[in-house]
C-alpha positions in Angstrom: -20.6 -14.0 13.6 -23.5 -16.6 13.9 -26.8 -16.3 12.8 -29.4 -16.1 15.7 -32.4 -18.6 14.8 -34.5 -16.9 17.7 -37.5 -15.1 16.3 -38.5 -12.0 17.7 -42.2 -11.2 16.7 -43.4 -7.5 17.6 -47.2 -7.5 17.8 -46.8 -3.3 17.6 -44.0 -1.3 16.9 -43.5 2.0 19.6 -43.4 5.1 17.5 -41.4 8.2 17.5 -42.0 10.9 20.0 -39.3 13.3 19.3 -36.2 13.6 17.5 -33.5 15.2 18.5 -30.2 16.9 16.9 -26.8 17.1 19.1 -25.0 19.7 20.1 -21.3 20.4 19.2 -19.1 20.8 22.4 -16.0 19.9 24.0 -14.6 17.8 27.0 -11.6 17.3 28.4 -8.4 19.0 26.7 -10.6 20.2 23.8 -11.7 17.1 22.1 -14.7 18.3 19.6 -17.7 16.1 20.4 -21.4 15.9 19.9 -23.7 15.9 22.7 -26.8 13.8 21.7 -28.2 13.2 24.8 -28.3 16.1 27.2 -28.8 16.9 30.8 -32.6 18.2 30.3 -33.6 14.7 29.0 -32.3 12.8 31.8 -35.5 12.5 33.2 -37.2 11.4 30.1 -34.6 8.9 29.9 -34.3 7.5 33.0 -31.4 5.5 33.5 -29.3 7.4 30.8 -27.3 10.5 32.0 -25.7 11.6 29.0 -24.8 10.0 25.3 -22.0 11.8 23.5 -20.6 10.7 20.0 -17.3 11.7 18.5 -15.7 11.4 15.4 -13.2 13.5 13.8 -10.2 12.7 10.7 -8.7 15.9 12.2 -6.0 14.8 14.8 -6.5 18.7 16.3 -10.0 17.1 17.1 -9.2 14.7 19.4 -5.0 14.7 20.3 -5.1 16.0 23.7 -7.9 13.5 25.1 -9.6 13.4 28.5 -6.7 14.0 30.9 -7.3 13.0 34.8 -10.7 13.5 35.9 -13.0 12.4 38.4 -16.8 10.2 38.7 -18.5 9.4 40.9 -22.2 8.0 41.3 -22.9 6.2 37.8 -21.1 3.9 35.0 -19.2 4.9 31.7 -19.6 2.9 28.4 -17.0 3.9 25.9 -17.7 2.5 22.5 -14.8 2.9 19.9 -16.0 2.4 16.2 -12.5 3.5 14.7 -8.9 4.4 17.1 -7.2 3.5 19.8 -7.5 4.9 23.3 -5.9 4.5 26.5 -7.3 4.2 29.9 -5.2 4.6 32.9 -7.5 5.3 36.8 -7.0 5.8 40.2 -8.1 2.4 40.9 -4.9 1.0 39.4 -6.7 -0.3 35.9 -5.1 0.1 32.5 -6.5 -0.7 29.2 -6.3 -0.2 25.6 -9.3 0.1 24.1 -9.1 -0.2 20.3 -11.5 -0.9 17.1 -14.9 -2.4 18.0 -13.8 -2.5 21.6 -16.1 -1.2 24.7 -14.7 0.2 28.0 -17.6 -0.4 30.9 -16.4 1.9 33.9 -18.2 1.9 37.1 -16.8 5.2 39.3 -19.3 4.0 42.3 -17.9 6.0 45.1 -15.4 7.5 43.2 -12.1 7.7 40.7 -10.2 9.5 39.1 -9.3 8.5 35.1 -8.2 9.6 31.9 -8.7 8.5 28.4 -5.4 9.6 25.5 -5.5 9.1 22.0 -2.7 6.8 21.2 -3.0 7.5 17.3 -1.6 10.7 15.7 -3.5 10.8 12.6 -6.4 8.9 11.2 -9.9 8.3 12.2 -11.3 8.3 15.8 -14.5 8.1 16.3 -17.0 6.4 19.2 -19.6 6.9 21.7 -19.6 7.7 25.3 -22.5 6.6 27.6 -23.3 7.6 30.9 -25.7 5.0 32.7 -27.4 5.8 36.6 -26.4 4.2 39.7 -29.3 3.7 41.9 -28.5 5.2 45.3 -28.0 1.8 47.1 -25.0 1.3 44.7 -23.8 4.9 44.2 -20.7 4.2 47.0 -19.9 0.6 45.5 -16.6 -0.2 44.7 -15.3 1.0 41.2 -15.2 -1.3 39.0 -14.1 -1.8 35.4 -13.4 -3.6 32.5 -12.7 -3.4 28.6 -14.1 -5.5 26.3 -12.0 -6.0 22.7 -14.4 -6.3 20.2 -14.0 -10.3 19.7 -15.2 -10.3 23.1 -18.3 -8.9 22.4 -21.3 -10.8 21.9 -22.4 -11.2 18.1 -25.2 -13.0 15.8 -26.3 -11.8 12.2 -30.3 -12.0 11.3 -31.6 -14.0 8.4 -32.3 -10.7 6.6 -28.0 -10.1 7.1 -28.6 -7.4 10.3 -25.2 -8.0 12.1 -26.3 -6.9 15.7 -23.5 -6.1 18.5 -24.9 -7.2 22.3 -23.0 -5.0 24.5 -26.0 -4.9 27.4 -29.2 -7.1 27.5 -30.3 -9.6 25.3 -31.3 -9.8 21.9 -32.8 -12.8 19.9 -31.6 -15.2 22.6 -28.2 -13.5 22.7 -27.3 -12.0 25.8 -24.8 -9.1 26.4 -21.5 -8.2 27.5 -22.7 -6.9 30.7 -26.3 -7.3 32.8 -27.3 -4.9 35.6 -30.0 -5.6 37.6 -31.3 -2.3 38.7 -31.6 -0.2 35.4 -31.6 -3.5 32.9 -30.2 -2.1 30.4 -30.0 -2.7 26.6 -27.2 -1.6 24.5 -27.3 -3.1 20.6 -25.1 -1.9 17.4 -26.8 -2.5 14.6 -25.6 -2.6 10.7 -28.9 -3.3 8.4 -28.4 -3.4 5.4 -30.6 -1.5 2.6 -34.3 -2.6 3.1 -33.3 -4.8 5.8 -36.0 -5.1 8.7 -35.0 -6.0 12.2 -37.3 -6.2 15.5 -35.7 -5.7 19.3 -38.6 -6.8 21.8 -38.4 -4.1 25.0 -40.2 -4.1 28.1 -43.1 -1.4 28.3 -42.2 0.6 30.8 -38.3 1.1 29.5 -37.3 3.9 27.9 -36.0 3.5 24.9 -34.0 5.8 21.9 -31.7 5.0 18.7 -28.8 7.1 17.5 -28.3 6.8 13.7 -24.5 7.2 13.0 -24.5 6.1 9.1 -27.3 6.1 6.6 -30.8 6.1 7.6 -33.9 4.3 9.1 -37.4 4.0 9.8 -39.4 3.6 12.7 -43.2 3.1 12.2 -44.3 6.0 10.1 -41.2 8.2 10.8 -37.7 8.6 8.8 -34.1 8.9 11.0 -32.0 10.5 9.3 -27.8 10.6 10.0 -27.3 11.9 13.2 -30.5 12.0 14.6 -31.6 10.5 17.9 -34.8 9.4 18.4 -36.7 9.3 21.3 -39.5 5.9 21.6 -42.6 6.5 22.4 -43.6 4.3 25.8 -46.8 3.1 24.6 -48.3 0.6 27.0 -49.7 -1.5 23.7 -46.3 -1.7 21.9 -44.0 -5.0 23.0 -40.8 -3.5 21.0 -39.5 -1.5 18.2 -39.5 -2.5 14.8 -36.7 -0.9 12.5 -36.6 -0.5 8.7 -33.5 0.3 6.8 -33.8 3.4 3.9 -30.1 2.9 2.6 -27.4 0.8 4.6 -27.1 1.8 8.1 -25.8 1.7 11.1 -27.3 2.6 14.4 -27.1 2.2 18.0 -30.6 0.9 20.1 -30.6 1.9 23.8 -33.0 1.4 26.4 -33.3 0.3 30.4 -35.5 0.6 33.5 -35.5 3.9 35.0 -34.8 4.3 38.1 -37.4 6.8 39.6 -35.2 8.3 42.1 -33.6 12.1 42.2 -31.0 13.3 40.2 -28.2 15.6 41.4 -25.4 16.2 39.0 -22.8 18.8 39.5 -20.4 18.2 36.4 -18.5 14.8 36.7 -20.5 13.4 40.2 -24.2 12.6 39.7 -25.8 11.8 43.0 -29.4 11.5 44.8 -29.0 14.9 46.4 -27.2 18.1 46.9 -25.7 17.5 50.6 -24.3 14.2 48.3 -23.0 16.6 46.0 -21.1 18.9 48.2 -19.8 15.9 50.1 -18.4 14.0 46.6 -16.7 17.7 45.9 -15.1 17.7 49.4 -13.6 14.7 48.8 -12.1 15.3 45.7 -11.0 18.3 47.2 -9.5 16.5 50.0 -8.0 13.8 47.6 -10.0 11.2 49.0 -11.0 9.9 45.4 -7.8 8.9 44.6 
């Protein structure tokens, strides 16, 4: 890691609006997850589709994975904090994606994946991350690529805040991957107790943290463990300012919405129903493979 000697000075912190508390589900074979960010706030935040965490000691959690499965319209971001999983698609790609590693997945006009545990026993635990396509780029090409986690773009803040840049730019660092459409801004951040650390962010993005160990503070409201919050978009604020309670760890999202129609029918997220039906026929027809 290197330090980062780029200031970042946020005139006005946003606030909270809401907070919000996952729900336990399950995806694929049966793997027990957490769905923080759901389909009724996909509006509110505009790129973001869907934000699920996992993490589970209990190989009965998490053995039988994601087998094959199809996308279509939008990007994945898999972010593994602790395992190892493997990633085989349609499109021929094969990865391992392991400790601190991310997996960026564009389906575009479609494929079919799937995502096995190679572990038996021990910790695995992560994040998944859907991300829009606008419509102009919802037939692209897939496209993908994993990242191990010495690939990743890294700097540590005078006040010892070791930030992870896996979209955007932070404090002069910029991330694994850029998109121009949605502009999106993915950090990991580890603060440790009464740390203070500053991310500036457009106005009109929306903008929301996950906290995944300890807890923080945002203006004049406490995050507690597994909370997401939701940032306000106040035209006055330049950025968020973040304040550590204990030693924490939290992931800081935000991007450029879109402003188009959403149509999701399970794994295909499109502009409009006719899309819809025509993405099912043609998984149907096996013309995603």
């Amino acid at each position: 890691m290197t330090d980062s000697d780029t200031a970042v000075a946020v005139r006005q912190s946003r606030t909270v609006e809401q907070m919000i508390v996952g729900h336990p589900t399950s995806d694929g074979a049966g793997v027990k997850l957490t769905r923080v960010l759901t389909q009724n706030l996909q509006r509110r935040l505009d790129p973001y589709l869907m934000l699920d965490a996992f993490g589970s000691d209990n190989p009965d959690d998490y053995i039988a994975g994601f087998p094959d499965h199809p996308h279509r319209g939008f990007e994945t971001i898999t972010y593994m904090i602790a395992g190892r999983m493997l990633h085989r698609d349609s499109a021929g790609h094969e990865g391992l994606l392991e400790n601190g590693g991310v997996q960026w997945m564009t389906a575009g006009r479609g494929v079919i994946h799937s995502e096995i545990p190679q572990q038996e026993d021990g910790v695995m635990e992560g994040f998944q991350l859907w991300l829009n396509l606008p419509g102009k780029d919802k037939m692209s090409a897939p496209w993908y690529r994993d990242f191990g986690a010495g690939d990743l773009p890294k700097f540590t803040t005078a006040q010892g805040v070791d930030v992870t840049v896996i979209a955007g730019e932070s404090h002069g660092v910029q991330g694994a991957v850029t998109r121009e459409a949605s502009a999106p801004t993915y950090l990991d951040l580890q603060l440790p107790a009464g740390a203070r650390f500053e991310q500036a962010l457009p106005a009109a993005h929306n903008a929301f943290v996950y906290v995944y160990r300890g807890e923080a503070r945002i203006a004049d409201t406490a995050v507690p463990m597994q909370r997401m919050a939701i940032l306000r978009n106040e035209p006055e604020a330049d950025g968020v300012v973040i304040e550590a309670q204990t030693e924490t760890r939290m992931l800081l999202i935000a991007g450029q919405p879109l402003h188009e129609p959403i149509a999701q029918y399970g794994p295909f997220v499109m502009n409009t129903q006719q899309e819809i039906y025509q993405a099912v026929n043609d998984f149907r027809a096996g013309r995603l493979a």
